[in-house]
C-alpha positions in Angstrom: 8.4 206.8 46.3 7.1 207.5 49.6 4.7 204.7 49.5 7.6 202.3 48.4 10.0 203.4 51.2 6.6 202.8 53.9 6.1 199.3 52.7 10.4 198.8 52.6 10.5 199.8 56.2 7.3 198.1 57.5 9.5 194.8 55.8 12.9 195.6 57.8 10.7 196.0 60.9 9.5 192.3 60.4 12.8 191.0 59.6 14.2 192.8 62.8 11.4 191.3 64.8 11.8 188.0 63.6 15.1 187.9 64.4 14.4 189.1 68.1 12.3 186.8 68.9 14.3 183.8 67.3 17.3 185.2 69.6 14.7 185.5 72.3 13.5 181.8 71.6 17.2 180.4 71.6 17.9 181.7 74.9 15.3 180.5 76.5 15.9 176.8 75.0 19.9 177.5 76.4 18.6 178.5 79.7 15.7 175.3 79.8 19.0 173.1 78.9 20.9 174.4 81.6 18.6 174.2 84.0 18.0 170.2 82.9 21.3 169.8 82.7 22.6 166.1 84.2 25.0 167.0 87.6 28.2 165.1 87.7 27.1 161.4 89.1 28.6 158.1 90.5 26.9 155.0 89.6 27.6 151.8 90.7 26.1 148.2 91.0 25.3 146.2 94.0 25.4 142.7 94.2 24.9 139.5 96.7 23.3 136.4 97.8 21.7 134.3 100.7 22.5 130.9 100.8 19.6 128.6 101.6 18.9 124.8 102.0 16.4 123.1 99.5 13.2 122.3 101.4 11.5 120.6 98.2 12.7 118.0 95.9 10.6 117.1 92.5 11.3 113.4 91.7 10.9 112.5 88.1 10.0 108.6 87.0 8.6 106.2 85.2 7.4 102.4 84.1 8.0 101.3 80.8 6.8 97.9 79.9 6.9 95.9 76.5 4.8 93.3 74.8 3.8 91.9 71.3 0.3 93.0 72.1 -0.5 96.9 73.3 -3.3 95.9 75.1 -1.0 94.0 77.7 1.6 95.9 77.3 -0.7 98.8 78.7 -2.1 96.3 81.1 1.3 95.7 82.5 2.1 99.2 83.0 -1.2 100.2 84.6 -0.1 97.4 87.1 2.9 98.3 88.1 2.1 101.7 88.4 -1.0 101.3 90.1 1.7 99.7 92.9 3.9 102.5 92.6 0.8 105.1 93.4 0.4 102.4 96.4 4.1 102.8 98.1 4.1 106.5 97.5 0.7 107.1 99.5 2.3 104.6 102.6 5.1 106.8 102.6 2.6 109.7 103.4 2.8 111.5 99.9 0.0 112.8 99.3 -2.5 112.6 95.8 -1.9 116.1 95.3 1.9 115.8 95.2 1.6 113.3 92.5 1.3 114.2 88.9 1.7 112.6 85.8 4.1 114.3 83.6 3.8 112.1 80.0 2.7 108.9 78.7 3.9 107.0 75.6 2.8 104.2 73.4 5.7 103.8 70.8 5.4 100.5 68.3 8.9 98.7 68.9 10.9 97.3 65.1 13.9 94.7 64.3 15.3 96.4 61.5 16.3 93.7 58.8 18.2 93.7 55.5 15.1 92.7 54.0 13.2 96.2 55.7 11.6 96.4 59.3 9.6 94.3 61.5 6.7 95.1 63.9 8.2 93.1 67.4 6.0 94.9 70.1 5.0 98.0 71.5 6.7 100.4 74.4 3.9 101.9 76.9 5.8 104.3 78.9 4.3 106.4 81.8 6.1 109.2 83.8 5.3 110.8 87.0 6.7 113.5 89.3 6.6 113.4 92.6 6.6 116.7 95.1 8.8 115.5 98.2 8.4 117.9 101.0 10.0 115.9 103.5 13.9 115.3 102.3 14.3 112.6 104.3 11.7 110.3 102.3 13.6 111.1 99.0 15.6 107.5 99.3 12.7 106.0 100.6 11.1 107.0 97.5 13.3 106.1 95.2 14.2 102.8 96.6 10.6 101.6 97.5 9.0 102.7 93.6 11.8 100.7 92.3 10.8 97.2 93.8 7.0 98.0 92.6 8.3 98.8 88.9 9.9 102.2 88.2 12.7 101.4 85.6 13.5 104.7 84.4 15.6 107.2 85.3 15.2 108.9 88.3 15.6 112.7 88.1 15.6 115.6 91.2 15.5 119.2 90.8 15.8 120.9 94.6 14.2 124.0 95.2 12.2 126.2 98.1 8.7 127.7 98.5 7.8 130.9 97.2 7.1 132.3 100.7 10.6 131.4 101.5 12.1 132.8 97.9 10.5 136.7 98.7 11.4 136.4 102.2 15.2 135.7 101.3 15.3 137.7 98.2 14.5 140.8 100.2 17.6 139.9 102.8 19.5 139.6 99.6 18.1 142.9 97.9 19.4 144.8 101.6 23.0 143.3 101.3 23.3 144.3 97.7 22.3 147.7 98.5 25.2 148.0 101.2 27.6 146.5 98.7 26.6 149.4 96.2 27.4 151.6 99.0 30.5 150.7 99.9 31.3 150.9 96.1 30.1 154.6 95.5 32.0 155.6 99.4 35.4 153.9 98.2 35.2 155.4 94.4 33.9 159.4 95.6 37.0 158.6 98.0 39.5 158.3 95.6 37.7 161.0 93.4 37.9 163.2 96.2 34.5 164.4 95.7 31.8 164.4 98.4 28.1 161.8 98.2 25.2 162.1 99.7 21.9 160.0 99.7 21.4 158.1 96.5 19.8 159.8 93.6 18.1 156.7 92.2 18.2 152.8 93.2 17.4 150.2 90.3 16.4 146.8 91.1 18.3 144.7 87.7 16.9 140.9 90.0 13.6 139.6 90.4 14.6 137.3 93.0 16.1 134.2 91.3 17.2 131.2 92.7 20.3 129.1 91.6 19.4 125.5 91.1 20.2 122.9 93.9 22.1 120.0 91.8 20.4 117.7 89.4 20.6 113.8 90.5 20.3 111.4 87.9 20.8 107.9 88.8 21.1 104.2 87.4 18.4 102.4 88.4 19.4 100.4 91.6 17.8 96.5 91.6 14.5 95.6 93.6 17.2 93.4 95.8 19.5 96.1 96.8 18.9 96.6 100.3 21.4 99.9 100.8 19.5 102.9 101.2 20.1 105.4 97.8 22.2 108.4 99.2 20.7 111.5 98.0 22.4 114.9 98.6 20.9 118.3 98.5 23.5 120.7 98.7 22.4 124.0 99.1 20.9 126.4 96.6 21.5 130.9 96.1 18.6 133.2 96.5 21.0 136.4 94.1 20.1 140.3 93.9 21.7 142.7 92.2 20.4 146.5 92.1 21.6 150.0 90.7 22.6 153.1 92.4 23.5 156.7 91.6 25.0 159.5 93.3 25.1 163.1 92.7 28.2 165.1 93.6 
């Protein structure tokens, strides 16, 4: 019996020290948790914008000629766009800013009761040109029109990248004091008391709200009014995060 009441109390002293130590284990998990716990917090977001003017304007068009024959159908096009390359260099646009964007051979059919009909061929070829100078848009509109551009003319405004980062980071500031004034109005209210932020988010990467999109009929070669192009003005937006302990 003695042996049996050894190995019975040699089992209660493992039981009892298990159970210490999973007490001892839980408090120090309850102490870690306070100690990690999350302090009562305002957060708020910041937003605003610089406005800028456009500096660069892509111009989007293109010849598109037809005949029975490809060959002069191609012939024709590479004509009137080797005239077009022509104006654009006298207006001081240089190679570089000139790029061809697409080209297109399409067969053309009559479509009869009896079926369809080979007529001729399309030979379309686009370019975009990289306008630095605003005031030569309607120059360049006008002036590739009389040599053969007949399709639509498209711009998209926009600003160098130098000039993106440089405004984006006026933008980033303002947003910040906007936050501000957000958290100091709201602890206000709250009647609680903020300090330096905790933490500062940046949710923008700097875009830029498109300048408006021009898309115009095609004006004839004997129009001598000057096209009026616009380019409004475009947004350079940031928006950020903030929080603040109290």
């Amino acid at each position: 019996m003695k042996k049996t009441f050894t190995t019975v109390g040699i089992a209660l002293v493992l039981v009892v020290g298990l159970f210490l130590g999973s007490f001892s284990g839980l408090t120090k998990q309850a102490s870690a948790a306070d100690s990690t716990a999350v302090p009562n917090s305002i957060t708020v977001s910041g937003y605003d914008s610089v406005i800028v003017s456009p500096t660069i304007a892509d111009v989007t068009m293109g010849v598109t000629t037809t005949n029975k024959d490809v060959t002069i159908a191609q012939s024709d096009n590479a004509k009137k766009m080797d005239a077009v390359f022509k104006a654009l260099y006298a207006l001081g646009i240089p190679k570089d800013k000139i790029k061809t964007t697409s080209y297109y051979i399409n067969p053309r059919y009559d479509y009869l009761d009896t079926g369809s009909v080979l007529v001729g061929y399309d030979v379309s070829n686009y370019i975009q040109v990289t306008v630095t100078d605003l005031k030569k848009i309607s120059n360049v509109i006008d002036v590739t029109v009389k040599q053969g551009i007949n399709q639509s003319n498209s711009i998209t405004f926009s600003i160098t990248d130098e000039q993106r980062q440089a405004l984006y980071l006026t933008a980033l500031g303002k947003a910040v004091t906007n936050a501000k004034s957000k958290a100091t109005a709201l602890s206000k209210a709250a009647g609680v008391v903020i300090s330096k932020p905790a933490q500062i988010i940046e949710n923008s990467s700097g875009s830029v709200v498109p300048g408006p999109y021009y898309d115009k009929a095609m004006v004839s070669a004997s129009d001598s009014t000057s096209t009026p192009i616009s380019a409004g003005e475009m947004k350079v937006e940031a928006s950020i995060t903030m929080v603040y302990n109290y």
